[in-house]
C-alpha positions, 0 to 999 in steps of 0.5 A: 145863216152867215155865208162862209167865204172861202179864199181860192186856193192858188194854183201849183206854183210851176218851174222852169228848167234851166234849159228852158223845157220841161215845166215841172209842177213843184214837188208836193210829195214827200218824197224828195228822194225818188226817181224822177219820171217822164210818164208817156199817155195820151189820156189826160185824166188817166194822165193825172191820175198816173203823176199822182199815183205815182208821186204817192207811191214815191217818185219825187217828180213826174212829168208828163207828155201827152204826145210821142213828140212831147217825150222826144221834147222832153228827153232832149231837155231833161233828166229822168230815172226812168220811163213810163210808157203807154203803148198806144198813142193816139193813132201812133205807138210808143215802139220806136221810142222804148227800143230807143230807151232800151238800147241805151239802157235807160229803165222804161215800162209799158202801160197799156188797155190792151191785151199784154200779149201786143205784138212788140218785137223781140227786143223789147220783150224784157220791157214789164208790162202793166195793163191797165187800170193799173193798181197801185200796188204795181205803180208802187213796184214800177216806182221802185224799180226805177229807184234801183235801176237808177241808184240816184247815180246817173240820169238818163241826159248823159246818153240821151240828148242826141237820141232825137238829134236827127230830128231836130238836126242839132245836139241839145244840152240836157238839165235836170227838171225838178 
């Protein structure tokens, strides 16, 4: 029997934005029209599993940060329609963060293994929740919500770049990722 040789199938090809954050895996879903996502979980595979979940319930690009300071890093340098976070990272939380999002008005949910009723304060109590394993049905309405929340008119730079300013103690000019 003739072995078969198979050519190697080459990673993704990764792009850079113009302000030199946020490498983006090249868009493979068709829909090129779809609210763009920072997805917020500290847990790689469950990571992946989310990005192309969600790619197929129709966000056009989502990038991942495994880290409460890779999403500061990533809101400082990038444009995204909405926010996906998991509530528990690591031995942090994402509390901090979502009322920051919430109080300028940029569309944020909640993901998270533990009992949706998590003691959060009463400002992000309008925050959906999605307990996980999450189905795909609900990241279809999580991507859905950020397509009509954003309307494709504003992105989430124009209020965000000095949102982690005190932390790196300067203004940073915000692009698009994708």
């Amino acid at each position: 029997m003739a072995s078969v040789y198979h050519e190697p199938v080459p990673p993704p090809p990764v792009a850079q934005s113009k302000a030199g954050g946020c490498p983006e895996i090249a868009m493979t879903s068709a829909a090129a029209d779809g609210p763009e996502l920072l997805l917020v979980e500290d847990t790689v595979i469950i990571a992946i599993d989310f990005k192309d979940r969600l790619q197929d319930a129709g966000a056009s690009a989502v990038t991942i940060a495994l880290k409460l300071s890779e999403a500061q890093d990533a809101l400082l340098h990038c444009d995204y329609d909405g926010v996906v976070l998991d509530v528990k990272l690591g031995s942090e939380n994402s509390l901090a963060l979502a009322d920051a999002l919430l109080v300028r008005d940029i569309p944020v949910v909640f993901v998270t293994g533990y009992d949706t009723d998590f003691l959060r304060p009463a400002s992000l109590r309008s925050i959906p929740v999605y307990e996980k394993p999450v189905s795909s049905r609900d990241l279809t309405d999580i991507v859905h919500s950020f397509d009509t929340a954003s309307g494709h008119t504003r992105k989430v730079s124009l209020t965000v770049p000095n949102l982690f300013a005190n932390l790196v103690g300067t203004k940073v000019q915000s692009a698009r990722c994708s």
